[in-house]
N, C-alpha and C positions, 0 to 999 in steps of 0.2 A: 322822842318818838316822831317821826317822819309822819307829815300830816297827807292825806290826801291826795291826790292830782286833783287841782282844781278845775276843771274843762266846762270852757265855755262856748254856748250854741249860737252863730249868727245865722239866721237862716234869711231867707230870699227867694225869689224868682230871679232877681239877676239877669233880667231881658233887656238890656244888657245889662252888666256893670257898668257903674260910674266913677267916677273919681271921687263923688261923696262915699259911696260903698268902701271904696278903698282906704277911704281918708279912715274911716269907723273902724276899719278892718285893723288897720296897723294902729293906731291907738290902742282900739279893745283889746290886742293881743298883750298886752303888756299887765292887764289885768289879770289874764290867766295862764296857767300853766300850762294850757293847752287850747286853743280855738279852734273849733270846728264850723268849717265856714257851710251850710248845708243848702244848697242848690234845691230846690221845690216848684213843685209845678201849681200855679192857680188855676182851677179849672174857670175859675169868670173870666179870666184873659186870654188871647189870644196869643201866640207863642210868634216872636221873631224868629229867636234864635232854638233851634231844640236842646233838649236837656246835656247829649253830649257836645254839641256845640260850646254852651256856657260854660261846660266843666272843662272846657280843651283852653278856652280864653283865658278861666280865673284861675287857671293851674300854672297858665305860662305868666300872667300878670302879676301873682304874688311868690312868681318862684323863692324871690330871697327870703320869702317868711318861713320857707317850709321847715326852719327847726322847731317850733309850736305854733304852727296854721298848717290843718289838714283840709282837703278839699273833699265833699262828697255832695253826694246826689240822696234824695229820698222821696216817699210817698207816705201819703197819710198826714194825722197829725203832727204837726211840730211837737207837744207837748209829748209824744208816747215814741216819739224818734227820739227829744232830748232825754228821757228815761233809759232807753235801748242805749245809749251812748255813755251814757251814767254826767250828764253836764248836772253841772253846781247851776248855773244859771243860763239864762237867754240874755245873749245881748241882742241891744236893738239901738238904733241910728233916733236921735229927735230934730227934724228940721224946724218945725215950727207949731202953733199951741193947734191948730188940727190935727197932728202929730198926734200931741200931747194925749187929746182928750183921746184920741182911738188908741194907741197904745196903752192909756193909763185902763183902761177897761179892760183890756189884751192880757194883763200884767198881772188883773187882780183874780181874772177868771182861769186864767196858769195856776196860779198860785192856788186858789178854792177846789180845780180838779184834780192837779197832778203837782199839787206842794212842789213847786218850782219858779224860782225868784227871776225877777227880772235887770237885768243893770242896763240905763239908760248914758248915752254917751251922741253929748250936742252936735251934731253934724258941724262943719268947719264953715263959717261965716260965707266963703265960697263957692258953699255947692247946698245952702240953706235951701235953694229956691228949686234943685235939680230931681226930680225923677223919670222912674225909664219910662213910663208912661210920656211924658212930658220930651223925651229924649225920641222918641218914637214919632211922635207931631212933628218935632222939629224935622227929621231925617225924610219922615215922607212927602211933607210941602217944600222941603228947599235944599238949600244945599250942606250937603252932610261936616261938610269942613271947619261950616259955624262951630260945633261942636268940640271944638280942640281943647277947650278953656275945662267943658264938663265930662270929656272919654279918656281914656288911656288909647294912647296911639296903635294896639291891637284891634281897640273897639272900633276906632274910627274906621280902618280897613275894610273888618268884618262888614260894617256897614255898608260902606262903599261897594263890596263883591254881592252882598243881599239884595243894595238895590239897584244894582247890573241886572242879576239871577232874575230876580223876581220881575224888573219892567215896573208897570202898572200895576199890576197887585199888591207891588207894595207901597202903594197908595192907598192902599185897605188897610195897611197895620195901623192908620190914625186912630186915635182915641181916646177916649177925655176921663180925669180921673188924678186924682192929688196923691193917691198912695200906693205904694208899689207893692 
């Protein structure tokens, strides 16, 4: 008897993607039979890139995953989007034990509301210390090229044309904060 599809949820804000994202992304995918990478908006942050933006970058970035890594967009809860999609679990990224302690709370009150597991998958020694938060600081005090080591060569661009676009303003996208 043919079990299931096992489909699993990575979700994000994704402002930008990183290479850590990506690094999570192609590992996790290997755990499921299907990955659903799901693009979300924070309303506490402030948006670089907008939502179709993100989805235009991480569609051309992961193009060779596309035989089980789908790309979407959503609103609302994470937890009642992975139900509507029918995922087995949430995958999520652990860079380090602040990670740990906010996710592991994340993980148990999923589970307590919407019986939904979590699988945790160690971020890659490389990109431990990267978020877009953090990627965002960088970009707006100096020069974006630093970033080669933590973007895919899409991101960096994007960046680069953002803060052409934007001038000054996007001297405002700084902002301080450990979790993406």
């Amino acid at each position: 008897m043919p079990h299931a599809p096992r489909i699993g949820l990575f979700p994000g804000t994704f402002d930008p993607i990183t290479n850590g994202h990506v690094d999570v992304i192609r590992r996790g995918r290997v755990i499921f039979d299907k990955l659903v990478v799901a693009i979300g908006r924070n309303p506490t942050k402030s948006e670089l890139f907008s939502l179709e933006e993100r989805l235009e970058m991480i569609e051309h970035i992961l193009d060779d995953c596309r035989d089980n890594v789908d790309i979407q967009t959503y609103t609302g809860l994470t937890v009642d989007y992975a139900k509507s999609i029918g995922a087995t679990a949430i995958l999520r990224g652990l860079r380090n034990v602040t990670d740990l302690n906010y996710e592991f709370q994340l993980a148990l009150t999923n589970r307590a509301v919407a019986d939904i597991e979590t699988v945790f998958i160690m971020t890659g020694e490389n990109y431990a210390f990267t978020s877009s938060s953090l990627i965002k600081q960088i970009a707006a005090g100096g020069e974006i090229d630093r970033l080669h080591r933590l973007l895919p060569p899409e991101v960096l661009q994007r960046l680069r044309e953002k803060k052409a676009q934007l001038g000054d303003r996007f001297l405002g996208m700084r902002q301080d904060g450990l979790k993406d």
